[in-house]
C-alpha positions in Angstrom: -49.6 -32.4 166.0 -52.5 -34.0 168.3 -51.8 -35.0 171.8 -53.9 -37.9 172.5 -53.6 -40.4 175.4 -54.5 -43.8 175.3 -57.0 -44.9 177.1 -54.5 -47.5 178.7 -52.6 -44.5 179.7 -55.5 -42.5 180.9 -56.3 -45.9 183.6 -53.2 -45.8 184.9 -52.2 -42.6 185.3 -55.8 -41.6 186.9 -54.5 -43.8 189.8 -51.6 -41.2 190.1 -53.7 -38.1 190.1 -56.4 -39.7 192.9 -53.8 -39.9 195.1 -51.8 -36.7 194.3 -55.2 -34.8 194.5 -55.9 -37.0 197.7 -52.4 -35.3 199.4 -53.4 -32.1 197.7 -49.9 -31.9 195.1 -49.3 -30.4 192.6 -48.2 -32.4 189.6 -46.7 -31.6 185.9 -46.4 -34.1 183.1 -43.4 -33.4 181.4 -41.2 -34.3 178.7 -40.7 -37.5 176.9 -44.6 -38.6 177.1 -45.3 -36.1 175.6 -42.8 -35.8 173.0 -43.9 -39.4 171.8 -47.3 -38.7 171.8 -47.3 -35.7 169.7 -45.0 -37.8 167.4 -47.6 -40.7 167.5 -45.2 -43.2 169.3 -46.4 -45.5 171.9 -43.7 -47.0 173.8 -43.5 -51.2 174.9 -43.4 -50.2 178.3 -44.6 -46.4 179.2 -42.3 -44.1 181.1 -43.7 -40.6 182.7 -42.0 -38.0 184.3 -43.6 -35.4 186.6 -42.1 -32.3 188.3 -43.2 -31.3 191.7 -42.0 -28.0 193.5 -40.8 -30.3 196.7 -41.0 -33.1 198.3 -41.1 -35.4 195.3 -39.2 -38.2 197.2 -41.7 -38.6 200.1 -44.7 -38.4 197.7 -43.2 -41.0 195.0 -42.3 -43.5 198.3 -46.2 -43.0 199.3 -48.0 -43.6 196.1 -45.8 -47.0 195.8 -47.3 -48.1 198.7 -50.8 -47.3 197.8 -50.4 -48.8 194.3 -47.8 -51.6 196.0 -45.3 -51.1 193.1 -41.3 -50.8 193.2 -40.0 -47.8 194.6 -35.9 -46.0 194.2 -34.7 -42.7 195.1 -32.9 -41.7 192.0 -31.2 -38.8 193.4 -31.3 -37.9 197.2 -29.2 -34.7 196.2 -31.9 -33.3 193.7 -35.2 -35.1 195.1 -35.4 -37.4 192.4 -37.2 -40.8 192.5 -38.6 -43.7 190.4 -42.1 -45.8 191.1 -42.7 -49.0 188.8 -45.7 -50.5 188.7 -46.7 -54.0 186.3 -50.1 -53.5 185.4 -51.7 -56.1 182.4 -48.9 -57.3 181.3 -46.6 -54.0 180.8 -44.3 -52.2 182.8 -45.5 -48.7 183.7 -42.6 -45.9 185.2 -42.9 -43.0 187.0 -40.5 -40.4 188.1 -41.0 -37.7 190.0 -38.2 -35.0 190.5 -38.4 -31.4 192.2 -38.2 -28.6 190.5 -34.6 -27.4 189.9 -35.8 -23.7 190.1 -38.3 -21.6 191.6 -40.4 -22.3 188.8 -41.5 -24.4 185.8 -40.6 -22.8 183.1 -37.2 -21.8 184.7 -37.5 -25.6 185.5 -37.7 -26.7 181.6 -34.8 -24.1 180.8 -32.6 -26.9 182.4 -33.9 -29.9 180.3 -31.9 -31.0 177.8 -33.8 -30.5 174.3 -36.3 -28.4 173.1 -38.4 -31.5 172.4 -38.2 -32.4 175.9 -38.6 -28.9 177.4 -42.7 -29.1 177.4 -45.1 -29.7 180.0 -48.7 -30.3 180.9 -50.6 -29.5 183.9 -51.5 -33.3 184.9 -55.1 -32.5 185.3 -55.4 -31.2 181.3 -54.4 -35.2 180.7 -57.7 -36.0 181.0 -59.6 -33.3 179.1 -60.1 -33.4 175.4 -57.9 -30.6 174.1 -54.8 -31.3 176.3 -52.3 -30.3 173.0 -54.3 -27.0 173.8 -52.9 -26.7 177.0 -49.3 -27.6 176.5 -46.5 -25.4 178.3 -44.1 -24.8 175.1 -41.9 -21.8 176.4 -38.9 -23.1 173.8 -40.6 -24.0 170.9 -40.1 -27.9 171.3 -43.0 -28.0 169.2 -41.8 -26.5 166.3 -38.0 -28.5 166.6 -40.3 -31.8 166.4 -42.3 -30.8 163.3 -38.9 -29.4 161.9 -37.4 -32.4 163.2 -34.5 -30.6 165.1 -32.6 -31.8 167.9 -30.9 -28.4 169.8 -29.8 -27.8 173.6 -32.5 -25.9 175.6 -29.7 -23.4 176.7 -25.6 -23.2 176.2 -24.7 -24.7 179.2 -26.9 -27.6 179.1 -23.7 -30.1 178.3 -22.2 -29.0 181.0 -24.9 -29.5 183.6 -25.2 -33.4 182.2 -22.2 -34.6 179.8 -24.1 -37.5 179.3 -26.1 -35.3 177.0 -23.8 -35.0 174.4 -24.3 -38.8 173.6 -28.4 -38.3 174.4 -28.6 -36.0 171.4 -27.2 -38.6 168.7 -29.0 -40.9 170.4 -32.2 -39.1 169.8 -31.2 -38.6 166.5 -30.6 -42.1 165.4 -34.2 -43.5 167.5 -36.1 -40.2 165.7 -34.2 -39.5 162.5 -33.7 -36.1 163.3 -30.8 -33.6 162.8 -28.8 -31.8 165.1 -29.2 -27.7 164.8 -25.2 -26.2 164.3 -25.0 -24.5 167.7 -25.8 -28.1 169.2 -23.5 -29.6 167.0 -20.8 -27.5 168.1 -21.6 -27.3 171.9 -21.2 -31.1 171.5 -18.0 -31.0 169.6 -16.2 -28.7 172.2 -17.7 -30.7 175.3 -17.0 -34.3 174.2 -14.3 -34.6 176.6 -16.1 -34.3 179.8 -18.1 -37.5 178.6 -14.7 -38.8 180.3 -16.8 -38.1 183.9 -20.0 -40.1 182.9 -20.5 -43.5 184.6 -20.1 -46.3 181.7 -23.5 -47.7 182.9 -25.0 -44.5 181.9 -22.7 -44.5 178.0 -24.1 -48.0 178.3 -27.6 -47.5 178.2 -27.0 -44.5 175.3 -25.2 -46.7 173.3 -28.1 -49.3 173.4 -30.5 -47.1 172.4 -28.3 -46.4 169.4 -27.7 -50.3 168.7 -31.9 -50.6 168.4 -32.6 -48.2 166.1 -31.7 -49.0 162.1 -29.4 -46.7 162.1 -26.5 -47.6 164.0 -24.0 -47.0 161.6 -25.0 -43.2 160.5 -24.9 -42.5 163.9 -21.4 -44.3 164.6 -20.3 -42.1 161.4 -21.2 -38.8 162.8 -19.7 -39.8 166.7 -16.6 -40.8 164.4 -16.2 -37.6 163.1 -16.4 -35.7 166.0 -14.1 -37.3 167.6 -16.6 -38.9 170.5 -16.5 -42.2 169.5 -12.5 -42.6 170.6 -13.7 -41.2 174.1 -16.2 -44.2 174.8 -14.1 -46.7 173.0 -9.7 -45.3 173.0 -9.4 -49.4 171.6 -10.3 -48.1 168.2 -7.6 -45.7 167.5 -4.9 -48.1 167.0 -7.5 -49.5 164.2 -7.1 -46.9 162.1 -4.6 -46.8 158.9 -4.2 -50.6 159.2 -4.7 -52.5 155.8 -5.7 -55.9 155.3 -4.1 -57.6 152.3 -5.8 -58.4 149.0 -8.8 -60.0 150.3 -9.8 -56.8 151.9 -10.4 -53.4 150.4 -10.9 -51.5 153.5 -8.7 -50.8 156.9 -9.2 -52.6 159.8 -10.8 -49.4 161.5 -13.4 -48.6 158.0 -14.1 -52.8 157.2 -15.5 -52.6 161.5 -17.6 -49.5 160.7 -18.9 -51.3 157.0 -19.7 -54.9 159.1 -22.0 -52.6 161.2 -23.5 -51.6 158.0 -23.9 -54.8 156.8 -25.0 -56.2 159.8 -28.2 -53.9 159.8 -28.8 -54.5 156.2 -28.8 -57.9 156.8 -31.5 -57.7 160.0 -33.9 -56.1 157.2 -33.1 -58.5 154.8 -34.0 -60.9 157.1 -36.8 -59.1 158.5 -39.5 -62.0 156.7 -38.0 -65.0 158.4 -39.8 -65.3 161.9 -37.2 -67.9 163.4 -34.0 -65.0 162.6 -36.5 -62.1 164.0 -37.7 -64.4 167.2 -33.9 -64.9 168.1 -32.7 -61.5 167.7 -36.0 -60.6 169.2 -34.8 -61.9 172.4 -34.6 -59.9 175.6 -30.6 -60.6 176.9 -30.5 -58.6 179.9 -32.6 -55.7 181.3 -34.4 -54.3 178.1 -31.5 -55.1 176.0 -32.3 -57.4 173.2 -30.0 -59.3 171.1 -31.1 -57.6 167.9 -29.1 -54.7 169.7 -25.8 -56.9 170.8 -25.4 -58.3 167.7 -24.6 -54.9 166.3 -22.2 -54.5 168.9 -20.1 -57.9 168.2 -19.7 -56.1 164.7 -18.0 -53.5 166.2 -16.3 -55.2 168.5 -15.3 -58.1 166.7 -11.9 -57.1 165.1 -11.3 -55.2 168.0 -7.9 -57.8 168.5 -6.3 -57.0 165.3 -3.6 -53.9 165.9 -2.6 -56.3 168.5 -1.9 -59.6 166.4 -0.4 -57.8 163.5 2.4 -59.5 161.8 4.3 -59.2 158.2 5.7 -62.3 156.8 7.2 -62.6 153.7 5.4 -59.8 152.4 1.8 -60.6 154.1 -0.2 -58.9 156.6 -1.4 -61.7 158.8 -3.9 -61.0 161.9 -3.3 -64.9 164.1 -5.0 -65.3 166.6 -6.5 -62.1 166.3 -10.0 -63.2 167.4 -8.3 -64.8 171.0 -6.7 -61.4 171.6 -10.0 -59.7 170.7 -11.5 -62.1 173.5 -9.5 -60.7 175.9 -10.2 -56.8 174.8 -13.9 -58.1 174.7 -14.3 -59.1 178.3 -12.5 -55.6 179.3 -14.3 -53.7 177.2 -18.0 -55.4 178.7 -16.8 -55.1 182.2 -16.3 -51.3 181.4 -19.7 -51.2 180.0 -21.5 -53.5 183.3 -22.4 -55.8 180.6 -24.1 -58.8 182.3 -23.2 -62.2 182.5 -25.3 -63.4 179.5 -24.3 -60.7 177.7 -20.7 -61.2 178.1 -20.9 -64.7 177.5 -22.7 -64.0 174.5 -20.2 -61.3 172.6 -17.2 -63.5 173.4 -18.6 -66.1 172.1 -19.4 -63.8 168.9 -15.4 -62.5 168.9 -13.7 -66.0 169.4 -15.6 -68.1 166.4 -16.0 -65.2 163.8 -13.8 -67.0 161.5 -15.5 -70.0 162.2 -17.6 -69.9 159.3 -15.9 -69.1 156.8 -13.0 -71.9 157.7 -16.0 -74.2 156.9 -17.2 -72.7 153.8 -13.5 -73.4 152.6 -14.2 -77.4 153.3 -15.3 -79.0 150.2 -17.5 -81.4 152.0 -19.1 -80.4 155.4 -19.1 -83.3 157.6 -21.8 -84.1 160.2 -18.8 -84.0 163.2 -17.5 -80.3 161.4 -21.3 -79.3 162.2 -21.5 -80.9 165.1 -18.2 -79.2 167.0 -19.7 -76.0 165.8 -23.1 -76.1 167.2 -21.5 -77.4 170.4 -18.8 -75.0 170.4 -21.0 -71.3 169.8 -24.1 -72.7 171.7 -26.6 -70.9 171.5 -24.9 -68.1 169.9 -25.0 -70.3 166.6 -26.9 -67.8 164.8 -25.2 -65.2 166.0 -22.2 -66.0 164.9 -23.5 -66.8 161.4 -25.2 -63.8 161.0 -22.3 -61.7 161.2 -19.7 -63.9 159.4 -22.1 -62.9 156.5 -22.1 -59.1 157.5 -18.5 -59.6 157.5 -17.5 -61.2 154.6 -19.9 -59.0 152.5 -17.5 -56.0 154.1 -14.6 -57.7 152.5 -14.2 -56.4 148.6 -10.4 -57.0 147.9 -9.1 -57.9 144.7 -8.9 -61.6 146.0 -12.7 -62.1 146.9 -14.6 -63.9 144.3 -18.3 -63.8 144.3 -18.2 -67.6 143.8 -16.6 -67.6 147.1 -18.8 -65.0 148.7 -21.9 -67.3 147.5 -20.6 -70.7 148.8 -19.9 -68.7 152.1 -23.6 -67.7 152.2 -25.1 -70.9 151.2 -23.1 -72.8 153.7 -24.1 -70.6 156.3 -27.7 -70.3 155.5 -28.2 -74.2 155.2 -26.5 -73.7 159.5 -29.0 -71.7 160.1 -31.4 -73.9 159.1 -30.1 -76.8 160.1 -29.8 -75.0 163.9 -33.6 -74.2 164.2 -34.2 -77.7 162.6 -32.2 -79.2 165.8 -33.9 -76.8 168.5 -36.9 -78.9 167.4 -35.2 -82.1 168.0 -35.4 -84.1 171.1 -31.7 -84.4 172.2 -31.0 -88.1 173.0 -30.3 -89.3 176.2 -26.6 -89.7 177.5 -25.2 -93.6 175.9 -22.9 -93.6 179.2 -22.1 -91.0 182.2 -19.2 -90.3 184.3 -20.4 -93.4 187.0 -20.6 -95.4 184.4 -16.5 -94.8 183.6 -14.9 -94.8 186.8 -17.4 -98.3 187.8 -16.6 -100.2 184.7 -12.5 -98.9 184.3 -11.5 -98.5 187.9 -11.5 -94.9 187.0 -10.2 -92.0 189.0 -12.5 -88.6 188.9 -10.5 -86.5 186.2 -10.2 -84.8 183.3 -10.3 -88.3 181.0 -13.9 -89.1 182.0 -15.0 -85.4 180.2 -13.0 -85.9 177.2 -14.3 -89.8 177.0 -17.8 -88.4 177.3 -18.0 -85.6 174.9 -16.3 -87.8 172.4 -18.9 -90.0 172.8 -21.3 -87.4 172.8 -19.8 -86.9 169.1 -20.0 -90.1 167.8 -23.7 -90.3 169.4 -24.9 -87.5 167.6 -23.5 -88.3 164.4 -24.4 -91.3 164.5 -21.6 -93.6 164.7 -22.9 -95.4 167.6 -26.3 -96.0 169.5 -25.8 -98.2 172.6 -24.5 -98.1 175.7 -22.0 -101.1 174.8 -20.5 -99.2 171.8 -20.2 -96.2 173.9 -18.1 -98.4 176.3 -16.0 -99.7 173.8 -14.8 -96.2 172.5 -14.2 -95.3 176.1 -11.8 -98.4 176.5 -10.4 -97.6 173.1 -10.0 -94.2 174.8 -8.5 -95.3 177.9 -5.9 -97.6 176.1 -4.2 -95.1 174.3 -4.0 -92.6 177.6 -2.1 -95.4 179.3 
């Protein structure tokens, strides 16, 4: 393996090492940097994280002013503290923590994998045979060419819970396995992941959700009982069946819509309109290629909840408004943001949506219209994962006549969404003045029913002028009175 920096790397980071030889520190390079580099990864926006024996708080707060970047203490407790600096268009990171012991390879014994347990002299960053010079004291080396993920020491769960979910998540974003003894450390300290801030779960999880692999990794979290810790909703999901249209429980047809969902994203990986939208950044560093997975998960979440038998059926109503609710808990529990919120309810509530309009013979232009208006700009979303759903549905009752009609309809959505993004939307026929001047109107909840029903017939097609508009508001106002 060759440790090579790029030369964008090497500009930024001689900035660093001017001023830390300016205040005569000591700095070491350690972990993740160098992890990726050996493994040939470059990252979107470069992290690094340096030890320093003390002091790393007061030095990190005086190199942001000298480069005039951002600037947080991370931990006051453990002298831990984060510099961000934008420099051609990326995002460049820099932690700098004291050492936990008297020294650095005592220091590294406290990391949490092997593959993150090496170091390099900052200095050797800039010298031709820096892989030469690596500090390796627990063979991270050899666990990354073995592709192994295993705990520096026994306690290292302990010391950060957080970890346990950190090594699946370094499984799924590497493809690597987890070495027994790891594996069973994290089986028997699952349970204090029940002390780890959900923002923290929360950025784990994503990490997860980006990779390709979601679902293997949800599998293996399953098993070991870890996934009921982050989420208890999913044990009541367990054992429930579905009826003839489904093959699966409630709890295995979630886990398979994940599946599918992925599949689908590399199915779709050619069409540059799908990849663009779930390309998009939703919050943070989050991206929607990432939520989407999690509206799978989450979007039978309702269903323990609204089960019913009648007259020998399983029935699930309103399922998808009780899931709603569990959504919004779930995402405050997670400091989702607002966008992102709005986005997976969204996802939840209309998941059936689809499928109800496969089932009309004829699609009319209103049907389309109440659904674009209705999911927003989650329209694709939606879409995307009624097909991952319905292709997790295998019952004796689903036809592949009707799985093909489903997929047709909502393709031609698809298409017919990016076709209107392209559209100039049409100016309002009428607005709320207009109402209350023309009909003595009082301000209330009849002028915004009058106007979107307008806005229907406008967009359809039924009518073009301000006077037609008028006389469907009068229309309107005669039957309300």
């Amino acid at each position: 393996m060759r440790l090579k920096f790029p030369p964008e790397y090497k500009n930024i980071l001689k900035e660093v090492y001017t001023f830390a030889k300016s205040r005569k520190v000591k700095l070491t390079l350690v972990g993740g940097i160098l992890r990726d580099l050996l493994l040939g990864r470059e990252k979107e926006n470069p992290d690094f994280d340096f030890a320093i024996k003390k002091g790393a708080i007061s030095f990190g707060r005086n190199l942001a002013k000298k480069l005039k970047a951002g600037y947080v203490v991370l931990d006051k407790e453990h002298g831990a503290c984060r510099v961000v600096k934008k420099n051609n268009g990326k995002i460049y990171t820099f932690d700098f923590t004291d050492f936990r012991k008297a020294t650095l390879e005592k220091d590294l014994l406290h990391r949490d994998f092997t593959i993150n347990a090496l170091a390099l002299e900052f200095e050797k960053v800039f010298s031709d045979n820096a892989e030469l010079s690596l500090i390796d004291p627990y063979s991270g080396q050899k666990d990354l060419k073995g592709k192994i993920i295993r705990v520096v020491n026994k306690k290292s769960f302990c010391e950060d819970p957080l970890r346990v979910l950190r090594a699946f998540s370094f499984s799924s974003i590497f493809g690597f396995g987890l070495d027994k003894e790891t594996l069973r450390l994290a089986k028997k300290e699952k349970n204090k992941l029940l002390g780890v801030s959900f923002e923290r779960i929360r950025d784990e999880l994503f990490k997860v959700f980006s990779t390709e692999s979601a679902y293997g990794c949800f599998l293996k979290l399953d098993k070991l009982g870890i996934l009921k810790i982050i989420f208890p909703e999913i044990k009541k999901m367990r054992g429930i069946g579905q009826g003839p249209y489904h093959h699966l429980d409630v709890w295995q047809h979630t886990l398979e819509t994940v599946f599918q969902i992925e599949l689908l994203i590399q199915e779709t990986k050619n069409n540059k309109k799908i990849q663009g939208f779930l390309n998009e950044t939703i919050s943070a560093d989050r991206k929607r290629r990432a939520l989407i997975k999690l509206g799978a998960f989450l979007h039978d979440i309702g269903k323990p909840a609204a089960l019913r038998h009648k007259k020998g059926k399983t029935i699930f109503h309103g399922h998808e408004r009780i899931g709603l609710r569990m959504t919004e808990e779930i995402c405050k529990r997670l400091k989702l943001s607002n966008d992102e919120v709005h986005s997976l309810k969204t996802v939840v509530l209309w998941h059936l949506r689809p499928g109800f309009m496969a089932d009309i013979e004829e699609l009319t232009p209103r049907a389309k219209f109440r659904y674009f208006r209705d999911t927003g700009r989650e329209a694709i979303s939606v879409l995307l994962l009624s097909v991952a759903d319905q292709r997790a549905t295998k019952g004796p009752l689903t036809t592949k006549a009707s799985r093909l009609r489903h997929e047709k309809v909502v393709f031609g959505l698809i298409r017919e969404y990016f076709l209107r993004e392209k559209e100039k939307k049409a100016p309002r026929l009428i607005n709320g003045d207009d109402l209350i001047k023309k009909f003595k109107l009082e301000p209330s909840a009849l002028i915004g029913k009058i106007l979107s029903e307008v806005e229907e017939l406008q967009a359809i097609g039924k009518i073009k002028t301000k006077n037609e508009a008028l006389g469907v508001a009068a229309k309107l106002i005669g039957t309300k009175r």
